[in-house]
C-alpha positions in Angstrom: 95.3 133.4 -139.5 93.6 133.5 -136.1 93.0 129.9 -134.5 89.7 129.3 -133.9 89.0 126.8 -130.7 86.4 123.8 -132.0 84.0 125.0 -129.4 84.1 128.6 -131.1 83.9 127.3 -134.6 81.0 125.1 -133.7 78.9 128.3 -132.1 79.9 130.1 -135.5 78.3 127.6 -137.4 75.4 126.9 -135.6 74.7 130.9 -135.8 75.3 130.8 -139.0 72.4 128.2 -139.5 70.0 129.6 -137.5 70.0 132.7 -139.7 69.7 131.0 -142.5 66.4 129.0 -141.0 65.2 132.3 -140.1 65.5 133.8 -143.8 64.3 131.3 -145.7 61.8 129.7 -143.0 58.1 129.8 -145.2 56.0 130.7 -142.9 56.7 134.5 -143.2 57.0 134.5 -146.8 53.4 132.9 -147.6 51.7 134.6 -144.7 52.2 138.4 -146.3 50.2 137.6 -149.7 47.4 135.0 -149.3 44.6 135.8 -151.1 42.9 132.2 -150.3 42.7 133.7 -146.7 40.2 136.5 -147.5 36.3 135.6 -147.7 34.4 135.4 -150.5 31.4 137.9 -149.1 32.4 141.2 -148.3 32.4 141.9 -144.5 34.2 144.8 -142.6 35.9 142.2 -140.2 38.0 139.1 -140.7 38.4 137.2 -137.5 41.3 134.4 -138.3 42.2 134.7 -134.4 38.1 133.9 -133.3 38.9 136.9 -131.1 35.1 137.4 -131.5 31.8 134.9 -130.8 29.8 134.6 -133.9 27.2 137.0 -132.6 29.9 139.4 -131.3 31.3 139.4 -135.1 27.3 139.9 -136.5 26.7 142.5 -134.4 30.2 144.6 -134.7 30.1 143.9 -138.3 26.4 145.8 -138.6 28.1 148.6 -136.2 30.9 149.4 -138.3 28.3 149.7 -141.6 26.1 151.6 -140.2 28.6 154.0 -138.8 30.6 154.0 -142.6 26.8 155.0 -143.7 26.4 157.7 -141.3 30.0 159.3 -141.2 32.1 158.0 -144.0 34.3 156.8 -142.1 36.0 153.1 -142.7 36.9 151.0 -139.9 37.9 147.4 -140.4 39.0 144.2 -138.0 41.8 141.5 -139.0 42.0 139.3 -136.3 45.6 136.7 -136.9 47.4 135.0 -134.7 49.6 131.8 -137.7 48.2 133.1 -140.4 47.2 136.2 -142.5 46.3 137.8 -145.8 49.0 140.3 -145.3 48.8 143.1 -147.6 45.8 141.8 -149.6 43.6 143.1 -146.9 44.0 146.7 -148.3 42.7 145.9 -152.0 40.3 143.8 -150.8 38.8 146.5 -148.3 39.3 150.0 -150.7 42.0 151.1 -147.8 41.9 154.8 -148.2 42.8 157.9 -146.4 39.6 157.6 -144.9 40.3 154.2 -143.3 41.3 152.8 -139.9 42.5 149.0 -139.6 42.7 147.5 -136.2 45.0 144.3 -136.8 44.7 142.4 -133.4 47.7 139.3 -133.3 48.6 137.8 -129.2 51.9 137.0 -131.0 53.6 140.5 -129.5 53.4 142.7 -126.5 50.2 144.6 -127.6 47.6 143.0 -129.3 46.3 145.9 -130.9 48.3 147.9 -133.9 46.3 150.5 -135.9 47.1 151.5 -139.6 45.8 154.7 -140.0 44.9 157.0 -143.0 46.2 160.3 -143.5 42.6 162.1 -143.0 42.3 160.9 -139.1 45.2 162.5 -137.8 44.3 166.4 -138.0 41.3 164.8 -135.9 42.5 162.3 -133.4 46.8 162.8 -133.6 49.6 160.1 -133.1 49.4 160.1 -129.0 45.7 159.4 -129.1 46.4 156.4 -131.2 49.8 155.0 -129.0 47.2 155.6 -125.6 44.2 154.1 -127.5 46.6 151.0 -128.4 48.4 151.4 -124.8 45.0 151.4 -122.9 43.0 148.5 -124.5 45.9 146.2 -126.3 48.2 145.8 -123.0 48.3 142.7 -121.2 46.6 143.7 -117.8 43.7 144.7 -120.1 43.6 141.6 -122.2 44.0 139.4 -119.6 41.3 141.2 -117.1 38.9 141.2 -120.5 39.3 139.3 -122.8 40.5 140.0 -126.3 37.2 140.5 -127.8 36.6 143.2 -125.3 39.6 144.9 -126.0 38.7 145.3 -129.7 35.4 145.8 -128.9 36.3 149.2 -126.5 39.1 150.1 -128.7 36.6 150.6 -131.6 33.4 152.2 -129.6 36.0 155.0 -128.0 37.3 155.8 -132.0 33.7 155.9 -132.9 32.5 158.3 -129.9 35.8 160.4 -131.1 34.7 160.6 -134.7 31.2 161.1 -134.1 32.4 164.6 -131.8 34.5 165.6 -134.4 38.1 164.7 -132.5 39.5 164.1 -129.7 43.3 164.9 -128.2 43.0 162.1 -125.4 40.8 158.9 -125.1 37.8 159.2 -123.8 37.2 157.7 -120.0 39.5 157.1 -116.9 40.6 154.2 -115.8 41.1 153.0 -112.3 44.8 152.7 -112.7 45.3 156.0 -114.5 43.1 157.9 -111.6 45.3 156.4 -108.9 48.4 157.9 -110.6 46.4 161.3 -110.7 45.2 161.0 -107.2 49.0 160.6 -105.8 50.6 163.5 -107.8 48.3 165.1 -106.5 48.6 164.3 -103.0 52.4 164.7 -103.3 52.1 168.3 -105.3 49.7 169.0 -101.9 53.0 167.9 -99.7 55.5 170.0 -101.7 52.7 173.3 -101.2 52.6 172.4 -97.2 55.9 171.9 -97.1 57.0 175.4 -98.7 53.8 177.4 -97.0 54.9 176.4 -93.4 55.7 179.6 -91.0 58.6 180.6 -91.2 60.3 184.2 -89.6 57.1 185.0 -87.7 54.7 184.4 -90.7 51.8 182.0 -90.0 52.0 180.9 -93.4 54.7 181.3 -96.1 53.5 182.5 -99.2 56.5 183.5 -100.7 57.8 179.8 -100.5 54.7 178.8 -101.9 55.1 181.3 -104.9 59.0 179.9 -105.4 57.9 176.3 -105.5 54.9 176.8 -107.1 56.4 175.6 -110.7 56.8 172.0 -109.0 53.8 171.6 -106.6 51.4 173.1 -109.6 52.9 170.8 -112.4 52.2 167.9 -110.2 48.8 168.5 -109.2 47.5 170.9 -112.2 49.2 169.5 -114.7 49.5 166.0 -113.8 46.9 165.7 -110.9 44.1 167.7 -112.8 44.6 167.7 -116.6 44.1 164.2 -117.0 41.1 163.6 -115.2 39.0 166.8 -116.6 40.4 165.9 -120.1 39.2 162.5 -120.5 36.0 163.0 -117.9 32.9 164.9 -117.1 32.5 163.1 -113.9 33.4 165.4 -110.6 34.0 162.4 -108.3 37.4 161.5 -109.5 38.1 165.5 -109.1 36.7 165.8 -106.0 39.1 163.1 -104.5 41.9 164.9 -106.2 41.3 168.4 -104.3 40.8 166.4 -101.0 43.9 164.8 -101.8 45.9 167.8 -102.3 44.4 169.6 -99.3 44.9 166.6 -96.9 48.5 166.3 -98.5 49.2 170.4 -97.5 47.4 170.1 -94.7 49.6 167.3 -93.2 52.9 168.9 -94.4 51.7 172.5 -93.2 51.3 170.8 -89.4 54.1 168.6 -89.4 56.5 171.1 -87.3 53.5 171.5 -85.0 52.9 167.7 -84.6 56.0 166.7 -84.5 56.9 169.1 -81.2 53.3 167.9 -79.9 55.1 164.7 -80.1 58.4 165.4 -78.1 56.7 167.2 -75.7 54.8 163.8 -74.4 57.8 162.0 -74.5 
């Protein structure tokens, strides 16, 4: 029989404890089933978190009817953060196919999680959902915010979806998202200047241009464009795009030139 050290035997049995606490610790058993949690009116939100001011939660709640009236559509809010009614939410609601829960809880590294019912997804599929949760529930957001905000745009963009009959992408750009477009842009401009520069006697290259085109046109078509005339109408953020490429091919076209400009006055 191996020898076990005290010092190993001790670190065994404290493991060995610690997974027990976590097995048979309460909290996790009474939190998925308590009824006693659930009000006694019905309401299309319960806000255990007060993620939501009273008259935020009277005016969302009057929102979400009226937009189960006009589309048929069910969306419901479970705020938690200690304590929940689990899996009772469902009965208590009519959870259908039909149905969108947003569960906001701080507790993880998003605050939003969606369960969604099997009708929504030929409509709005599974990446809408992971970018809907990714855009609104991240920390930058929440923090910038506010949690109630987060819920609050979360549930307007799903609405404006619905109401259009589906969307692929969520609606509206943010600043953060437009930089990253701006920049593959400007670096797919560099690759095309880069490749279009003269080369045997030819002002400009096109040939090059053609060979890398796969690269320079993924970055700023695909990455660059795409994004920005998928999510919105607005030309502005497009505008700066093009002048971004051009600038970016410009400066990579003229770099031989500049550079010799250079040298020559030193």
């Amino acid at each position: 029989m191996p020898y076990l050290s005290p010092t190993k035997l001790l670190a065994s049995i404290a493991t060995l404890l610690l997974t027990l606490l976590m097995w048979l610790t309460p909290s996790a058993a009474w939190a998925y089933e308590n009824l006693d949690l659930l009000p006694a009116t019905p309401t299309p939100i319960i806000d255990l978190a007060k993620a939501l001011t009273g008259i935020q939660e009277e005016d969302l709640a009057q929102e979400l009817d009226h937009f189960e009236q006009e589309t048929g559509w069910k969306l419901r809010v479970l705020t938690q953060f200690d304590r929940t009614p689990g899996r009772a939410v469902k009965d208590f609601w009519g959870l259908d196919d039909k149905s969108v829960l947003l569960v906001a809880d701080s507790r993880g590294g998003n605050l939003l999680n969606f369960n969604v019912g099997d009708d929504l997804y030929p409509l709005l599929p599974r990446t809408f959902w992971i970018e809907l949760q990714t855009r609104f529930g991240n920390q930058f957001f929440v923090r910038d915010n506010g949690e109630d905000q987060a819920i609050i745009q979360s549930l307007r963009s799903l609405e404006g979806c619905l109401r259009q009959g589906g969307c692929q992408v969520v609606p509206g750009l943010p600043r953060e998202q437009w930089i990253l477009t701006l920049v593959t842009s400007v670096v797919g401009g560099i690759i095309f200047g880069f490749a279009g520069q003269s080369r045997e006697g030819k002002i400009f290259a096109w040939q090059w241009v053609l060979i890398f085109s796969p690269l320079w046109g993924i970055l700023f078509i695909a990455f660059g464009v795409g994004p920005v005339v998928s999510r919105t109408s607005e030309w502005l953020p497009l505008f700066r795009n093009f002048i971004g490429f051009a600038m970016g091919a410009l400066v990579a076209y003229l770099s031989p030139v500049l550079n010799k400009s250079f040298m020559s006055e030193e």
